[in-house]
C-alpha positions in Angstrom: 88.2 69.5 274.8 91.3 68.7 273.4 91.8 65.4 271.0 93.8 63.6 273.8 91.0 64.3 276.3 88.4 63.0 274.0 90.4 59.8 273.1 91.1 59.2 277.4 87.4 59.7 277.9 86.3 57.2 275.8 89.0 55.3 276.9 87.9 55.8 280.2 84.0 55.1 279.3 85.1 52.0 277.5 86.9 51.1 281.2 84.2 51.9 283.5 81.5 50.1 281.4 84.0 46.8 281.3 84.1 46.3 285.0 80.1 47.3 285.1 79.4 44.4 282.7 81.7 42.1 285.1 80.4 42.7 287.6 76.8 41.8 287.1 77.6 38.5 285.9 78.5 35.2 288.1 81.4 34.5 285.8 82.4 38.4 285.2 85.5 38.8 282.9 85.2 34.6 281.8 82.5 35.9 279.7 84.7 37.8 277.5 85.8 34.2 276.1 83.2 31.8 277.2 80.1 33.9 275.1 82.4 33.4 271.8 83.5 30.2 272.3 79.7 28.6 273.5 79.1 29.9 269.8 81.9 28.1 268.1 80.9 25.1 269.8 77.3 25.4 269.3 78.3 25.9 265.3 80.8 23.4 265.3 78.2 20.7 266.8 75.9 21.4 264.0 78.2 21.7 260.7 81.0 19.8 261.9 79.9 16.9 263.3 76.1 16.9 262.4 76.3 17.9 258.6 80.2 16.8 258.6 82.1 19.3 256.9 84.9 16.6 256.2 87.8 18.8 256.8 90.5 17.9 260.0 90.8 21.8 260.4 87.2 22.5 260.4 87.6 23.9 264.1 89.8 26.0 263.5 88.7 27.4 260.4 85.8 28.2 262.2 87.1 29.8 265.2 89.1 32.6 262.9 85.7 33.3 261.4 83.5 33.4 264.0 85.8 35.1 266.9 86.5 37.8 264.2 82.7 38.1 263.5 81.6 38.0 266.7 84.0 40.9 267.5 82.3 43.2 264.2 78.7 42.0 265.2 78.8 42.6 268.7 80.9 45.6 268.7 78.1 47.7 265.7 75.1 46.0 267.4 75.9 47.8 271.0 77.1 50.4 269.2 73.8 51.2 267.5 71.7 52.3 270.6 74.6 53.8 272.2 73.5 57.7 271.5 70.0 57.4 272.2 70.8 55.1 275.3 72.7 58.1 276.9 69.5 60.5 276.2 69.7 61.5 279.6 73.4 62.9 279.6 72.9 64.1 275.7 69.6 66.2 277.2 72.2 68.1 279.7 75.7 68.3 278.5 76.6 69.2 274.6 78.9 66.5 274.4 80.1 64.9 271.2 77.9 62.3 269.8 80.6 60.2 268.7 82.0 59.5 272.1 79.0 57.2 272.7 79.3 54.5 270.0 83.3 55.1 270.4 83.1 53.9 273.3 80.9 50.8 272.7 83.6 49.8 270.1 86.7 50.7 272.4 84.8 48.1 274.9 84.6 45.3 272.3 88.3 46.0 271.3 89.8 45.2 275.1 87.4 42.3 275.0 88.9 40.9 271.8 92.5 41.5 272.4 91.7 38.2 275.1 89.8 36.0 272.6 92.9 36.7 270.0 95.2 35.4 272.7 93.1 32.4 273.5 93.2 32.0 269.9 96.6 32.2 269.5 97.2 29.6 272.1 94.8 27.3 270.8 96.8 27.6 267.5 99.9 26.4 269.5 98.3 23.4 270.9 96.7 22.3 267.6 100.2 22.1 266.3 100.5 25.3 264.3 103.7 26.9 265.1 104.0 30.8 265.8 105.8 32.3 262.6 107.0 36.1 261.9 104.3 35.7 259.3 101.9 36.3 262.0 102.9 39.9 262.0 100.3 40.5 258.7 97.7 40.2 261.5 98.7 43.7 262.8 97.5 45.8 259.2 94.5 43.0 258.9 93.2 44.0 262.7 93.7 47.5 262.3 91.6 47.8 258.6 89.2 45.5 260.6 89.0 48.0 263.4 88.4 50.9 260.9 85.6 49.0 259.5 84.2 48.3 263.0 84.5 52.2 263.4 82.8 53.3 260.5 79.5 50.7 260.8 79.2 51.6 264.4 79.4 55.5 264.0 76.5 54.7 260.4 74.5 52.7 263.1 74.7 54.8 265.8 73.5 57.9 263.9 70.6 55.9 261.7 68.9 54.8 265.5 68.9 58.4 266.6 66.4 59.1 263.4 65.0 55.8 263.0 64.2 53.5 266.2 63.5 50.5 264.2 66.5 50.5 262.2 67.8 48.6 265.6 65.3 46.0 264.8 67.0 45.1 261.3 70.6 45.2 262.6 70.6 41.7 264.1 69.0 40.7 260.7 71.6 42.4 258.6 74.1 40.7 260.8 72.7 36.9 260.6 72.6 37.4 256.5 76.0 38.6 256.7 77.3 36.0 259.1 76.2 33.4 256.3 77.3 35.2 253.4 80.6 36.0 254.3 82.0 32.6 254.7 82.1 31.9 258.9 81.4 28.4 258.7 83.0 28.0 255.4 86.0 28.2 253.2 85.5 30.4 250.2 88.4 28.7 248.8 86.5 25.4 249.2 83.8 26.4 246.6 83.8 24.7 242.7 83.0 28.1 241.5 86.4 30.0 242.1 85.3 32.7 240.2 82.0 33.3 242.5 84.3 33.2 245.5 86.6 36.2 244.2 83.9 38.0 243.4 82.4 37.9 246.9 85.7 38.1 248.7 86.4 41.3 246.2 83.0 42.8 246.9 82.5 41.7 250.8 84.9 43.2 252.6 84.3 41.0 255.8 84.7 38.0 253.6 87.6 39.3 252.8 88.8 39.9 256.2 87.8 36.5 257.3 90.2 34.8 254.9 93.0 36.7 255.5 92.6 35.8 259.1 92.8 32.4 258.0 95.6 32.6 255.3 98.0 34.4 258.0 97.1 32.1 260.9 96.9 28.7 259.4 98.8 28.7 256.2 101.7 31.7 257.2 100.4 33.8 254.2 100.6 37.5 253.3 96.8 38.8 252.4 96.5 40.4 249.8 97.4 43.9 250.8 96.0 46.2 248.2 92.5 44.6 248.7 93.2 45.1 252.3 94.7 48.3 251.8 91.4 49.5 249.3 89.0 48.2 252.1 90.9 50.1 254.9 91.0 53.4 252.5 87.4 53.3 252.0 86.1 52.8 255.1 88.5 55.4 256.9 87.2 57.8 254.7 83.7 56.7 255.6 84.5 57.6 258.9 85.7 60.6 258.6 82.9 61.9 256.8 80.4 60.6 259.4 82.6 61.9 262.6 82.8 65.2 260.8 78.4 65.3 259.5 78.0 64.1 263.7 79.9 66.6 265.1 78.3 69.5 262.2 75.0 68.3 263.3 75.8 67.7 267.3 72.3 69.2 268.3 70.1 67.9 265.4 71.3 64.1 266.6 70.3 65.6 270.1 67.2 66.6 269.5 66.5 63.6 267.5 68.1 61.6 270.4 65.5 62.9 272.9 62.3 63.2 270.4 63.0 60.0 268.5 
């Protein structure tokens, strides 16, 4: 199978399992953007209006961190039982193991290209204006993608020799959702030294805040943090893709015995 072949076919998995997941739903594709945004108003009720956050941006803030987080938590989360959910293909074909939780994330890509748009336009009508600083999203998505990558392909593999390890995942996610500053601004802290030492040492904290600092304040991100975080998990996933596809048949076996 030649590189282009593999790419198409999880292109084409990532496809076929978008219109199966429409399809089984009333609303089909309006899930794509009414799951994320029932969250941000669910979040928004509670530390917006309830606890008061006392910020005239608050909903926006919040939609740049949870749309992006959404898109990482979702997107590792399927991605985690992804090999051992295809047991019965795995059992038949020797097919490369990375194709599985690939796909998942190639899935949760299409889906978040719509909630960027919607995001966009809800920028527009809140009265930011589109700038050519906007652009810095391109490098922030793509290290964010890699990162996706990596987690997913880590995940997928731990599941295939540890069942439970999907148990903790949801867990890991919640601790991460409120430690990398979702429903806050780091920047908002007292303690400015804390909050560069997280956003230095979290890279989805990071993330987060450029997201913010391009899209609401027309900033640059820093680029060689950005740049560090999108060295170091590339080469994370290029040493998993290459250990999966060593070890094809041990993730099988453990796969089908697991």
């Amino acid at each position: 199978m030649t590189l282009t072949q593999y790419f198409r076919l999880v292109d084409t998995q990532a496809r076929m399992a978008l219109k199966a997941d429409a399809s089984e739903y009333f609303f089909g594709y309006i899930w794509w953007v009414l799951e994320p945004l029932l969250f941000v108003g669910i979040f928004y009720l509670v530390f917006n209006t309830i606890l008061v956050s006392g910020r005239d941006d608050y909903l926006i803030m919040l939609m740049c961190g949870q749309l992006t987080f959404i898109w990482f938590s979702k997107s590792v989360s399927h991605s985690a039982r992804s090999i051992i959910s295809n047991v019965g293909l795995i059992g038949n074909i020797d097919i490369p193991k990375t194709m599985f939780p690939l796909a998942q994330v190639q899935e949760g890509l299409y889906k978040q290209a719509i909630v960027f748009l919607l995001l966009m336009v809800v920028l527009v009508f809140s009265g930011y204006a589109v700038s050519v600083s906007w652009f810095w999203l391109i490098p922030v998505i793509i290290v964010n993608y890699i990162m996706i990558v990596a987690c997913a392909l880590i995940a997928s593999v731990l599941v295939c020799f540890i069942r439970d390890i999907s148990m903790f995942i949801p867990l890991a996610m919640m601790f991460l959702m409120f430690s990398s500053g979702v429903f806050f601004d780091f920047r908002d802290l007292p303690d400015s030294q804390m909050a560069s030492l997280i956003m230095t040492y979290n890279p989805m904290a990071f993330l987060l805040d450029a997201y913010r600092q391009v899209l609401m304040h027309q900033s640059m991100p820093d680029l060689l943090q950005l740049s560090r975080i999108g060295l170091v998990f590339a080469v994370i996933t290029a040493v998993v893709a290459s250990w999966m596809r060593k070890y094809s048949r041990l993730l099988a076996l453990k796969a089908l015995t697991a």
